[in-house]
C-alpha positions, 0 to 999 in steps of 0.5 A: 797511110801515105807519107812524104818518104825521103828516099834520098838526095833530090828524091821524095815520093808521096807513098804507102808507109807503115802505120802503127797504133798508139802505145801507151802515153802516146796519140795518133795526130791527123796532120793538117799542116807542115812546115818546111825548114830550111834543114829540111831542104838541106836533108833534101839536097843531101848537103847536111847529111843529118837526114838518113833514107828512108825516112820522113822529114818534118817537125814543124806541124799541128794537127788534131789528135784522133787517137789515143793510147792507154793512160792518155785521158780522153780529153785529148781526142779532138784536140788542135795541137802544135807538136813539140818535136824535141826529145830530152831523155829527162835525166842527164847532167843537161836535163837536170840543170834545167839545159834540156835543148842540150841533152846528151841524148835527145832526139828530133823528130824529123830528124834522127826519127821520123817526122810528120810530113804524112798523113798520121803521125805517132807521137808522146802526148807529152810532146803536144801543146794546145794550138791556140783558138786564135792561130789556123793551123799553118799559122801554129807551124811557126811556133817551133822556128819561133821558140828558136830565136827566141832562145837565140835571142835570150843566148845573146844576153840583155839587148836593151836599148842595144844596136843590132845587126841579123845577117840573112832575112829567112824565117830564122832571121826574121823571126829573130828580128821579132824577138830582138824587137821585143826585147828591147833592141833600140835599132836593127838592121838585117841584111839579104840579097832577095828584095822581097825577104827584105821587104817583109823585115821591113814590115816586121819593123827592120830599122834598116834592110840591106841588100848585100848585093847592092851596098855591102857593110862597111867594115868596122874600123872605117865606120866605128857609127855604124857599130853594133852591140851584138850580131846574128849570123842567121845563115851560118856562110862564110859571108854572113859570118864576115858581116857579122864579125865586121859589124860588131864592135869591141866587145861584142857579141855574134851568136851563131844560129845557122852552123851545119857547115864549115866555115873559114874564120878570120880569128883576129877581130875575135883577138883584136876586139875581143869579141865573143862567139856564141852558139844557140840551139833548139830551145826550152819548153818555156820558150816553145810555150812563150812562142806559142802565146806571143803568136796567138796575141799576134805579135806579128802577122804570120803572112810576112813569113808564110808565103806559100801554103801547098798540098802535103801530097805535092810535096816533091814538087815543092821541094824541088823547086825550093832546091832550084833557087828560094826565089820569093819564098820565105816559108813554105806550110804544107797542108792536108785536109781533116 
């Protein structure tokens, strides 16, 4: 079969790969579609370091399931299918109390094994979901980054009629804006330096969308109504950090969803206001689950977010011009005919 095998930095090829049936509690799932991540692109341009050559990039993908393996009841073939891509071993001190996104040895499916930027791809039942009658199959690859700030926003604590603030309007930040928004956030704003990525905030119901690059934030201490309760850094910079930190008054919260780099942190308004930082990562299966139905009540429309639908076997050329500069682009679905 052929693959969209990382090869490398700023090296794809869509080539042969090795295909395997499926062993037992496991299904073949004819990939129909992809997501691109933002930690893909990362893989690609070699800045994270998390995706080790060769190997196949992807865990956002659904699909229909064309083979079984033994035990696997029958009533899987011909199914549609979101894949769950994360891996909890099921029986550490994380997973036994119910922490199974913090599994002291869980693995990730495009990540530290490979993933479903190919044609077939091999995967435990136990890691499939139905895809819902009313979501296409591009539509259904929003449910994992979904399920993520989700998680993010149960990590931040009651949000109910709270002031908000979400640096960086990618899909993470955007959808966070979502799920800030149902649960009770009385005001939100976000911030970017793309106008079309703040536009789609405003159609996802952004009280206010600035541009960084245009008007900055002002700090805290010269404008205490301009105060949040809790912060998002959706980015994980240096800059969206200092937003996020200057934006929050005493007390509050900035949690942290974008951290695969190293940044520099001013520890003094963590003193001085007695801020808490907090981490978030991955999610539940009952917040995969929750994503997957809120996306088929639709919510939200998916095309504020999928501003790109591309072939799977173009998909170096993609990624090359997504590693040039995002431009309009907020996310990319990579699909493949039945």
């Amino acid at each position: 079969m052929k693959a969209l095998v990382y090869c490398g930095a700023h090296d794809l090829r869509w080539d042969d790969w090795h295909e395997q049936p499926p062993e037992a509690g496991e299904v073949i799932v004819n990939v129909r579609a992809v997501g691109i991540c933002g930690s893909d692109l990362h893989g690609y341009t070699g800045e994270s370091g998390r995706r080790v050559p060769p190997m196949i990039m992807g865990h956002e993908a659904t699909g229909i399931v064309s083979q079984i393996g033994e035990s696997v009841p029958g009533t899987w073939i011909g199914a549609r299918v979101i894949v769950q891509p994360f891996v909890a071993c099921g029986t550490c001190d994380f997973c036994q109390r119910g922490q199974r996104n913090l599994c002291r040895r869980r693995r990730f499916y495009g990540g530290n094994i490979d993933g479903a930027m190919l044609e077939r791809f091999r995967v435990p039942v136990t890691n499939l979901v139905l895809l819902p009658d009313a979501l296409d199959f591009a539509a259904g690859t929003l449910t994992e980054p979904f399920a993520v700030a989700l998680h993010a926003v149960r990590q931040a604590g009651d949000l109910l009629g709270k002031q908000v603030l979400i640096a960086g309007c990618g899909p993470i930040g955007l959808l966070t804006l979502v799920a800030a928004r149902r649960a009770g956030a009385q005001s939100i704003r976000i911030t970017d330096v793309n106008p079309a990525r703040l536009e789609a905030a405003r159609r996802l119901g952004a009280d206010q969308a600035i541009n960084v690059a245009e008007a900055a934030l002002q700090p805290t201490p010269n404008a205490p109504d301009a105060e949040v309760d809790t912060a998002f850094d959706a980015v994980g910079i240096t800059a969206t950090l200092g937003q996020a930190l200057n934006a929050v008054g005493p007390g509050g919260t900035v949690i942290a969803l974008g951290g695969w780099r190293t940044v520099e942190v001013n520890l003094a308004p963590f003193v001085a206001r007695e801020i808490t930082l907090r981490g978030t990562f991955n999610f539940t299966p009952d917040e995969f689950d929750l994503a997957r139905g809120l996306l088929a009540d639709h919510i939200f429309d998916p095309a504020c977010l999928i501003t790109g639908v591309e072939p799977l076997r173009g998909g170096a050329q993609v990624f090359a011009r997504l590693a040039q500069g995002q431009g309009d682009s907020i996310k990319v679905v990579l699909t493949h005919p039945d």
